[in-house]
N, CA, C and O atoms as CSV, one atom per row, in Angstrom:
chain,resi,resn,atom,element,x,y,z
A,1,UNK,N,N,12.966,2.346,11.263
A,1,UNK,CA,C,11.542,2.673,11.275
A,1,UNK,C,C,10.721,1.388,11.338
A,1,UNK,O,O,11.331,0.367,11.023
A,2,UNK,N,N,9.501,1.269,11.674
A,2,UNK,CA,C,8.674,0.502,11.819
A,2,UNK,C,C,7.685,0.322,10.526
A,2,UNK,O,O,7.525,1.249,9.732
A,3,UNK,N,N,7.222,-0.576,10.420
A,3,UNK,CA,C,5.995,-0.572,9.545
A,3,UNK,C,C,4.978,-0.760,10.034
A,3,UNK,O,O,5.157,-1.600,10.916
A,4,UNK,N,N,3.892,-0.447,9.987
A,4,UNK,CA,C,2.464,-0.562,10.526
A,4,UNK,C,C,1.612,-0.986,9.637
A,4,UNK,O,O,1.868,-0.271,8.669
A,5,UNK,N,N,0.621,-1.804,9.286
A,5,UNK,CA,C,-0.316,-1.911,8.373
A,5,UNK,C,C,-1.978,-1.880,9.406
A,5,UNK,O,O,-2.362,-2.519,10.386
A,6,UNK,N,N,-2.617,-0.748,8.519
A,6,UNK,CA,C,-3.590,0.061,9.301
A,6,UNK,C,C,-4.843,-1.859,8.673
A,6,UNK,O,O,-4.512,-2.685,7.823
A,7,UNK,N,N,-5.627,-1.856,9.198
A,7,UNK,CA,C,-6.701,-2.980,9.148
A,7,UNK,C,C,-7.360,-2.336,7.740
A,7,UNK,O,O,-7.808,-3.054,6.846
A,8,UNK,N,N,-7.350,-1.136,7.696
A,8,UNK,CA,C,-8.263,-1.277,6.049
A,8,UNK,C,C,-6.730,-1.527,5.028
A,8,UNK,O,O,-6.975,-1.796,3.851
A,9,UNK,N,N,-5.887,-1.485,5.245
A,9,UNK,CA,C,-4.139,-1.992,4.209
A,9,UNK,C,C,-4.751,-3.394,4.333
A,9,UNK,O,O,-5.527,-3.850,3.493
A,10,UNK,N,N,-4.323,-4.096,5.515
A,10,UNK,CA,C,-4.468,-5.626,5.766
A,10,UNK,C,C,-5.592,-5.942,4.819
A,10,UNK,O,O,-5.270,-6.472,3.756
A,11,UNK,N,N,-7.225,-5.626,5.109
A,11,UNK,CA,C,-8.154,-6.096,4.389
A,11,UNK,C,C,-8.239,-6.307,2.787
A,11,UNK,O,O,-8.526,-7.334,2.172
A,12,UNK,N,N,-7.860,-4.853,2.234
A,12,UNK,CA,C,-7.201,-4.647,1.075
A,12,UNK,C,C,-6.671,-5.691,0.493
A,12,UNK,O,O,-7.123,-6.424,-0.386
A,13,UNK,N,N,-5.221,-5.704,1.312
A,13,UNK,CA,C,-4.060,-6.651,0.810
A,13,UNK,C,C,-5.010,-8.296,0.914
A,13,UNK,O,O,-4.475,-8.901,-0.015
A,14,UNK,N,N,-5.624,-8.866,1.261
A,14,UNK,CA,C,-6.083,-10.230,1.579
A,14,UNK,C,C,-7.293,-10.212,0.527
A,14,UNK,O,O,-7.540,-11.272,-0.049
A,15,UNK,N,N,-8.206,-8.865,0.187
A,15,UNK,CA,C,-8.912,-9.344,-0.908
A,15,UNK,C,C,-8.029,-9.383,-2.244
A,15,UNK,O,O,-8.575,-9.913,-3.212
A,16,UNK,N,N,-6.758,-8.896,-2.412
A,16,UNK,CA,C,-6.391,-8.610,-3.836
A,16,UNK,C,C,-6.058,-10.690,-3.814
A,16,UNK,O,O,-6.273,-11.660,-4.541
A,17,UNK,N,N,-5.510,-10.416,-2.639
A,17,UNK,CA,C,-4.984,-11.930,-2.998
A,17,UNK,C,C,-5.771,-13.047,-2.823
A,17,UNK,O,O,-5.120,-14.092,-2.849
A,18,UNK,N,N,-7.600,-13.242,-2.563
A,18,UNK,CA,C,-8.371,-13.712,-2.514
A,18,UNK,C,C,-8.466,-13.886,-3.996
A,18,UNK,O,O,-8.530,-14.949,-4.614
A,19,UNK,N,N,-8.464,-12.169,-4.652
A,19,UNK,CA,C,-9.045,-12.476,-6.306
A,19,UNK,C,C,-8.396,-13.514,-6.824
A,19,UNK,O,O,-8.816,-14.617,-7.173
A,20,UNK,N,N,-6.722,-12.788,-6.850
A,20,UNK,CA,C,-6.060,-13.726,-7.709
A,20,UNK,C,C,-6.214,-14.850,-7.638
A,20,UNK,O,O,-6.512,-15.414,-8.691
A,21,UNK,N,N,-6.071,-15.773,-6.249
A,21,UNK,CA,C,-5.934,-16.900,-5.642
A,21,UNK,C,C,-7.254,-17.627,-6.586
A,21,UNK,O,O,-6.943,-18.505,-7.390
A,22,UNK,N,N,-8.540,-17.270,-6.462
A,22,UNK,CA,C,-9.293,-17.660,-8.159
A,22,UNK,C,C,-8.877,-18.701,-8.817
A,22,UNK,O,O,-9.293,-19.860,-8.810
A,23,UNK,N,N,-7.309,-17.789,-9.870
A,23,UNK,CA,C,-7.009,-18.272,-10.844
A,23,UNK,C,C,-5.713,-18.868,-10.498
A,23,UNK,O,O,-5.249,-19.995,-10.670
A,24,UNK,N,N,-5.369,-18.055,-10.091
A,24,UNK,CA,C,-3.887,-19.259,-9.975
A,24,UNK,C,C,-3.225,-18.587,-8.318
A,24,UNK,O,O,-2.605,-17.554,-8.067
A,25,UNK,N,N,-3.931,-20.251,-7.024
A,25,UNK,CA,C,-3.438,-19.631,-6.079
A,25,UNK,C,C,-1.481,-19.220,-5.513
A,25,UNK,O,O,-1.143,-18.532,-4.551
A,26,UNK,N,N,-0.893,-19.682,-6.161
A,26,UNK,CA,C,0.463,-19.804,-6.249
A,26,UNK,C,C,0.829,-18.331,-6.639
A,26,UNK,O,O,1.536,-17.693,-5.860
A,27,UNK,N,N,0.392,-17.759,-7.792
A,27,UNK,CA,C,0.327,-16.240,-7.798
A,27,UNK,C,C,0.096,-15.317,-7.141
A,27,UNK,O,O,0.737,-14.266,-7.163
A,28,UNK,N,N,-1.422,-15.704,-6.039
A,28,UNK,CA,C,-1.927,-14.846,-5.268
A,28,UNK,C,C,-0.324,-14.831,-3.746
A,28,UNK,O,O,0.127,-13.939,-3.028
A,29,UNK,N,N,-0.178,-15.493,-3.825
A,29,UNK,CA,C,0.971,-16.121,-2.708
A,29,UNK,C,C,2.359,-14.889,-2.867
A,29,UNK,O,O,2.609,-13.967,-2.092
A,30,UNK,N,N,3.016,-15.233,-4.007
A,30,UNK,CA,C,3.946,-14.595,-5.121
A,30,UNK,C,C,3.666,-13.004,-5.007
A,30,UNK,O,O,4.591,-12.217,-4.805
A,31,UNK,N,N,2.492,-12.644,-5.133
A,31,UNK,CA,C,1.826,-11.122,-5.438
A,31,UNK,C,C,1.883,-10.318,-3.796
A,31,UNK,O,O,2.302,-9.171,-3.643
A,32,UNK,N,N,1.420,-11.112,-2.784
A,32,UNK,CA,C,1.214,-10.987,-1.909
A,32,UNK,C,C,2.930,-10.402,-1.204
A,32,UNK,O,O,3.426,-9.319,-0.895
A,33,UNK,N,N,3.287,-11.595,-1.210
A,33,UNK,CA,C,5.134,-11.254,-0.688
A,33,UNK,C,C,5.758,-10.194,-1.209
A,33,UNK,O,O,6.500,-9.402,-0.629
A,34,UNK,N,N,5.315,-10.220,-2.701
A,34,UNK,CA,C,6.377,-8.537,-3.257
A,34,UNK,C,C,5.556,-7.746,-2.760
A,34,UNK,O,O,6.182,-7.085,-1.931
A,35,UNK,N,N,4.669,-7.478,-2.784
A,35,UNK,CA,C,3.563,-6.144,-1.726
A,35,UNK,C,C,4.527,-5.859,-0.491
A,35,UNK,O,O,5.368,-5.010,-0.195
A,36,UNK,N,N,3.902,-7.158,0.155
A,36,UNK,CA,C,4.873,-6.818,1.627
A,36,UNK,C,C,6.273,-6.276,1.399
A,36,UNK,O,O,6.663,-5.166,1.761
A,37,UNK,N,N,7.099,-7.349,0.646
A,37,UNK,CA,C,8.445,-6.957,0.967
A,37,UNK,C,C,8.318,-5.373,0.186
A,37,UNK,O,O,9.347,-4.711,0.324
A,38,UNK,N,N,7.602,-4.933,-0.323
A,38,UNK,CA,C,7.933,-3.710,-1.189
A,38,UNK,C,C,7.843,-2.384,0.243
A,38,UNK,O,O,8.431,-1.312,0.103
A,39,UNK,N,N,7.218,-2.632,1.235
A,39,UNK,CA,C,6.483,-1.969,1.860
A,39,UNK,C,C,8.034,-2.012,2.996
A,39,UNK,O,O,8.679,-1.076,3.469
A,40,UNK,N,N,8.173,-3.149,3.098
A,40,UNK,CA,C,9.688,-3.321,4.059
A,40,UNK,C,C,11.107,-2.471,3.410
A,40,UNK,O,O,12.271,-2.376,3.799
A,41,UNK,N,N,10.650,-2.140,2.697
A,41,UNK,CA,C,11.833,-1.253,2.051
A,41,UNK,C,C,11.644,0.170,2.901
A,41,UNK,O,O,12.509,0.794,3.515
A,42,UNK,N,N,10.218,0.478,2.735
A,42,UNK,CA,C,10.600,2.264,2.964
A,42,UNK,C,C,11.000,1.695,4.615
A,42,UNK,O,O,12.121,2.184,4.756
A,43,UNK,N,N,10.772,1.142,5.563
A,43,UNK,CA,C,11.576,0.712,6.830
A,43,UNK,C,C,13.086,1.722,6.457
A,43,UNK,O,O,13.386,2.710,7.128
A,44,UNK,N,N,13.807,1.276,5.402
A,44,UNK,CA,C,15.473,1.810,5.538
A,44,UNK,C,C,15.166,3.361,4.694
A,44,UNK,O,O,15.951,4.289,4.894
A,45,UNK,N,N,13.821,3.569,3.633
A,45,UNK,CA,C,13.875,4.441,2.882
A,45,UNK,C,C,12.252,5.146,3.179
A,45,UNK,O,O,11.541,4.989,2.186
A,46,UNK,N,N,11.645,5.772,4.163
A,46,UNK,CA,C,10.640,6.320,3.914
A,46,UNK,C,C,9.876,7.124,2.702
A,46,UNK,O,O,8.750,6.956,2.233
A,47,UNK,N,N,10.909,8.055,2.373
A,47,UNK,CA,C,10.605,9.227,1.867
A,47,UNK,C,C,10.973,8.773,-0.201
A,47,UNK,O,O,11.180,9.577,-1.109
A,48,UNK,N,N,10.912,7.099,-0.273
A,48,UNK,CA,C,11.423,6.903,-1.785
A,48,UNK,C,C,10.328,7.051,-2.518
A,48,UNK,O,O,10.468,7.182,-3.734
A,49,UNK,N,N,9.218,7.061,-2.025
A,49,UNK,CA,C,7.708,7.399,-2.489
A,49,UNK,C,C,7.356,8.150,-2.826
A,49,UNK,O,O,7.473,9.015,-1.959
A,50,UNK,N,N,6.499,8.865,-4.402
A,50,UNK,CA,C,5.987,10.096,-4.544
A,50,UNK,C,C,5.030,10.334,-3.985
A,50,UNK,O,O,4.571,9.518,-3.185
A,51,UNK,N,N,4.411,11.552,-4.233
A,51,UNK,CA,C,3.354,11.966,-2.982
A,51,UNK,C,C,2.391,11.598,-4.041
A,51,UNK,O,O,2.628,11.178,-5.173
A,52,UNK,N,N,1.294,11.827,-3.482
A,52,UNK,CA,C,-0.120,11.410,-4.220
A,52,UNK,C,C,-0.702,12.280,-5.016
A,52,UNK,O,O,-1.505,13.191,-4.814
A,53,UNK,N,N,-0.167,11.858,-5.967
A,53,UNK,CA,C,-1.096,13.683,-7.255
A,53,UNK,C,C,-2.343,13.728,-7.296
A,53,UNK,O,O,-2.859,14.679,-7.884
A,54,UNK,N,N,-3.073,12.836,-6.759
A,54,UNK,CA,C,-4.832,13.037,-6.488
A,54,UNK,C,C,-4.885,13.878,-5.289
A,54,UNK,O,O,-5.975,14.388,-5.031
A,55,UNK,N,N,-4.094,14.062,-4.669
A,55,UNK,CA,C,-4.396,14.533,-2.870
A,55,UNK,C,C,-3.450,15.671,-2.887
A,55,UNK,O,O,-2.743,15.475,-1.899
A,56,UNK,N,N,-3.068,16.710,-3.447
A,56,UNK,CA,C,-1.781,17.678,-3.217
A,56,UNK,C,C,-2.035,18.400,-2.199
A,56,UNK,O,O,-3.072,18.996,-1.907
A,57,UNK,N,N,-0.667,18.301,-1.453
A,57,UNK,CA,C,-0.887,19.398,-0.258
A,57,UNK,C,C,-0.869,17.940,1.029
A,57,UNK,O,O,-0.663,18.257,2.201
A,58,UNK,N,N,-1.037,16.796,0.769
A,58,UNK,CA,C,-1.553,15.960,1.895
A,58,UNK,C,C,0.517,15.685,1.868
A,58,UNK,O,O,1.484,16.039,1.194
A,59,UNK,N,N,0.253,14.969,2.902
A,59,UNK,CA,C,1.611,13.543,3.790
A,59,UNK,C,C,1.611,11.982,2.813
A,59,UNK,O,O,2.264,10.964,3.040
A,60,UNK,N,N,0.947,12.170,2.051
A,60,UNK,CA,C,0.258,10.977,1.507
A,60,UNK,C,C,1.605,10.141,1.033
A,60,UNK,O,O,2.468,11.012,0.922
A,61,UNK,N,N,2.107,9.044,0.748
A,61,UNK,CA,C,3.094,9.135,-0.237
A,61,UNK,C,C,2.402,7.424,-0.809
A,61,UNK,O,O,1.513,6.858,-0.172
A,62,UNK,N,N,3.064,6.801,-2.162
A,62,UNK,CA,C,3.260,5.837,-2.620
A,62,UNK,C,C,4.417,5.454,-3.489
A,62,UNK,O,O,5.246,6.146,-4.080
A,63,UNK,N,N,4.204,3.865,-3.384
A,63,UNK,CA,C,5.142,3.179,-4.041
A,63,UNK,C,C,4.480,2.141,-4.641
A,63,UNK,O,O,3.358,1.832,-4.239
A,64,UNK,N,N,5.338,1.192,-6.108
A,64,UNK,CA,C,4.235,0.829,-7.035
A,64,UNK,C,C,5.084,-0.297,-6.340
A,64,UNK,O,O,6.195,-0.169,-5.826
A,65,UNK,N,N,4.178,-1.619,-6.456
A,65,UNK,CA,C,4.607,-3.013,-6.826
A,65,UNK,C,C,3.441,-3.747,-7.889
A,65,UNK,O,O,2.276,-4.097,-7.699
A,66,UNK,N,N,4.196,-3.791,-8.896
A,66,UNK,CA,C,3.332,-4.445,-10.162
A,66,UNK,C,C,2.372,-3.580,-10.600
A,66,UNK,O,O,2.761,-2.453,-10.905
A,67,UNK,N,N,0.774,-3.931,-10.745
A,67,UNK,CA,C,0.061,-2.712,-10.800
A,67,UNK,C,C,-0.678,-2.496,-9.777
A,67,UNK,O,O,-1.891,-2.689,-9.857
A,68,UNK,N,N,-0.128,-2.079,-8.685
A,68,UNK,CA,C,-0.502,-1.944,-7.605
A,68,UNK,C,C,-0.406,-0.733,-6.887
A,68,UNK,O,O,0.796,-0.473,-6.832
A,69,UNK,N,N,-1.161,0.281,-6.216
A,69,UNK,CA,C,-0.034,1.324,-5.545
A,69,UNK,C,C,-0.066,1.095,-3.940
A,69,UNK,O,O,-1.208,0.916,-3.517
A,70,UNK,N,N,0.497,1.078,-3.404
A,70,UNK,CA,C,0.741,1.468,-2.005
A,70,UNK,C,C,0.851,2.390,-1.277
A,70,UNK,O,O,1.924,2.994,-1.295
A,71,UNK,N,N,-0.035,2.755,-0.530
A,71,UNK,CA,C,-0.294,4.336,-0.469
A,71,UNK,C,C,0.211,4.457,1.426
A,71,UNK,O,O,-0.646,3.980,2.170
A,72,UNK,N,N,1.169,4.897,1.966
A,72,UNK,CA,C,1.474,5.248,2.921
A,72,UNK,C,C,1.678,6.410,3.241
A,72,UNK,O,O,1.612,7.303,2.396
A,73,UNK,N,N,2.005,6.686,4.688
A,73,UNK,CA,C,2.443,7.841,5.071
A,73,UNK,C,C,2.937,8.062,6.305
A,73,UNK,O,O,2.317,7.510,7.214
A,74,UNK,N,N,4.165,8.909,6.687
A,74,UNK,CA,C,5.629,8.594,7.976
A,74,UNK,C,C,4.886,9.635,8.838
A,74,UNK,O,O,4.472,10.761,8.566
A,75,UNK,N,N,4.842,8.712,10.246
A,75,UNK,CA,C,4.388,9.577,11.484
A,75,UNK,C,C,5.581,9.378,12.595
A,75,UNK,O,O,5.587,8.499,13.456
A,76,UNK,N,N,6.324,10.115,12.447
A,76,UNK,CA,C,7.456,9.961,13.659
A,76,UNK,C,C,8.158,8.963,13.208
A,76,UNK,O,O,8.336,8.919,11.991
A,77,UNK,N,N,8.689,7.992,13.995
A,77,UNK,CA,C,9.470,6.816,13.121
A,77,UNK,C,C,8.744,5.669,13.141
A,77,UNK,O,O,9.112,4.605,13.638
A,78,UNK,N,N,7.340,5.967,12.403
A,78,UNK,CA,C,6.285,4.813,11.665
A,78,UNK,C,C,5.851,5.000,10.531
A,78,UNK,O,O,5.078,5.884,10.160
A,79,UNK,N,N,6.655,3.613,9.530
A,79,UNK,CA,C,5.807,4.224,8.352
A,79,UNK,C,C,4.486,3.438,8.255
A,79,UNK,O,O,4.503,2.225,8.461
A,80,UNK,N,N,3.208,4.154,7.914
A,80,UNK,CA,C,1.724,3.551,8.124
A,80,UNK,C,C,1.172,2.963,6.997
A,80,UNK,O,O,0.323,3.694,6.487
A,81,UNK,N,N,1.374,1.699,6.304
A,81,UNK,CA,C,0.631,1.316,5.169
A,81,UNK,C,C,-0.865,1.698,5.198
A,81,UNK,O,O,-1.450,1.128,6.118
A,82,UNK,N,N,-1.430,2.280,4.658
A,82,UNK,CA,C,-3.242,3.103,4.760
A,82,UNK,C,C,-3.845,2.242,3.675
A,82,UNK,O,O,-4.834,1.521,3.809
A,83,UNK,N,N,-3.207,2.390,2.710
A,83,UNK,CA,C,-4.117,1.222,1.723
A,83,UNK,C,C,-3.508,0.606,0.274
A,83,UNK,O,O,-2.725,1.281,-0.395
A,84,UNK,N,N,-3.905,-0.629,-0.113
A,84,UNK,CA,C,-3.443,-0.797,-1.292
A,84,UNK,C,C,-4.561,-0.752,-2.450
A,84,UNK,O,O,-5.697,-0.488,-2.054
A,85,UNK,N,N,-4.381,-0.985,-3.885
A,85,UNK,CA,C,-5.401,-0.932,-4.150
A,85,UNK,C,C,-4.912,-1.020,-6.108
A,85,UNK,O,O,-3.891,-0.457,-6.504
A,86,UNK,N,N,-5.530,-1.538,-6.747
A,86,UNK,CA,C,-5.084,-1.713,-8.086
A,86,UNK,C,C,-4.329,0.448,-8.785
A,86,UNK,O,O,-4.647,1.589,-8.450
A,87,UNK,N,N,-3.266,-0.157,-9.840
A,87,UNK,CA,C,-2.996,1.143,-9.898
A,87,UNK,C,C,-3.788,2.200,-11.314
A,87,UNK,O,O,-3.760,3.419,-11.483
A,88,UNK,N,N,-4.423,1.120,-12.114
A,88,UNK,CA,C,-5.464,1.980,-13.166
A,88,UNK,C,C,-6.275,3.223,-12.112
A,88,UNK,O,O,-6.863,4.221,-12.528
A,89,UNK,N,N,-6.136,2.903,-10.986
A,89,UNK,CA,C,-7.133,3.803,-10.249
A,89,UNK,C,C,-6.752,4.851,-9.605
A,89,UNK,O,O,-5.538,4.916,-9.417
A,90,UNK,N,N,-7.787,6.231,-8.945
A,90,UNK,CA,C,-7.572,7.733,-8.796
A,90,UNK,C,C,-8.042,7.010,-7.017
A,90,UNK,O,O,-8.931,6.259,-6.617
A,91,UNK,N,N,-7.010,7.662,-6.436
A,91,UNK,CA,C,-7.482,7.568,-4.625
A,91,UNK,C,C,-8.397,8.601,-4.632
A,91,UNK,O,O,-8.170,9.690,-5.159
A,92,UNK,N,N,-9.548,8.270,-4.000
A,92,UNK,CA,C,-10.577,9.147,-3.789
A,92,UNK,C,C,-10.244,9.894,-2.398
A,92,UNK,O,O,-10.355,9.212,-1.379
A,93,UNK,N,N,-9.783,11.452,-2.254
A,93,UNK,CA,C,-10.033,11.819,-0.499
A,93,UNK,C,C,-10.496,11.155,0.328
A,93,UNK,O,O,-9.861,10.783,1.314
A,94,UNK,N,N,-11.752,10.858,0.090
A,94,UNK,CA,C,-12.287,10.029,1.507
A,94,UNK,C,C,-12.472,8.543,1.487
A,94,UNK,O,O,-13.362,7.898,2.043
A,95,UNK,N,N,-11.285,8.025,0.607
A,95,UNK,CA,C,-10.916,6.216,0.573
A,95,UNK,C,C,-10.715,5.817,1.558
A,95,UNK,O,O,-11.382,4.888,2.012
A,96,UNK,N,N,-9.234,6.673,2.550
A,96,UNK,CA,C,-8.405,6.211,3.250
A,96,UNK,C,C,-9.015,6.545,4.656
A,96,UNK,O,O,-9.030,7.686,5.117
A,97,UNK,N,N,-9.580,5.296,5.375
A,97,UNK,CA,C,-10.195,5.805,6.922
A,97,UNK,C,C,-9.193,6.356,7.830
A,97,UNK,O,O,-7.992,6.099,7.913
A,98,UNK,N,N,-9.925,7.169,8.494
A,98,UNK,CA,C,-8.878,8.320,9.416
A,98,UNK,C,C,-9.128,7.208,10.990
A,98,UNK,O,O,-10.146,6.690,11.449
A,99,UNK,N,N,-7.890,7.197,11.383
A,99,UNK,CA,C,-7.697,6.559,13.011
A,99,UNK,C,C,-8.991,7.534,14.038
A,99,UNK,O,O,-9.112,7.318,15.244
């Protein structure tokens, strides 16, 4: 499978690591790579992700790295990173921009 990262994932992913980068840029660096590589996993494992208990009924799925969630979802043999985003937080329906 492929991975895709949709431009609002990318943007996402570059402000989390803007914040950190702040305080300690070596972290933001560190934080950044387990994201990605976390995301290179569903590549061999799509479906290791629970679905999104804010959204039931959707394709939605995620996976945690740190406190982070990663919110994707498999279209044929692409899996689509849609967004990341701290994990204290509820995905709002209309977070994730539609193509």
């Amino acid at each position: 499978m492929n991975i895709v990262w949709t431009e609002q994932a990318f943007q996402r992913l570059v402000a989390i690591e803007d914040h950190v980068a702040a305080d300690d840029p070596r972290a933001a660096v560190l934080l950044v790579d387990k994201i990605v590589a976390r995301t290179q996993t569903l590549a061999r494992f799509p479906s290791m992700g629970r679905r999104i208990p804010e959204i039931p009924g959707s394709a939605l799925r995620e996976v945690v790295e740190g406190s982070y969630r990663i919110v994707y979802r498999v279209v044929a043999d692409t899996v689509e990173v849609l967004t990341v985003f701290e994990g204290h937080r509820l995905l709002r329906p209309g977070e994730i921009e539609r193509k």
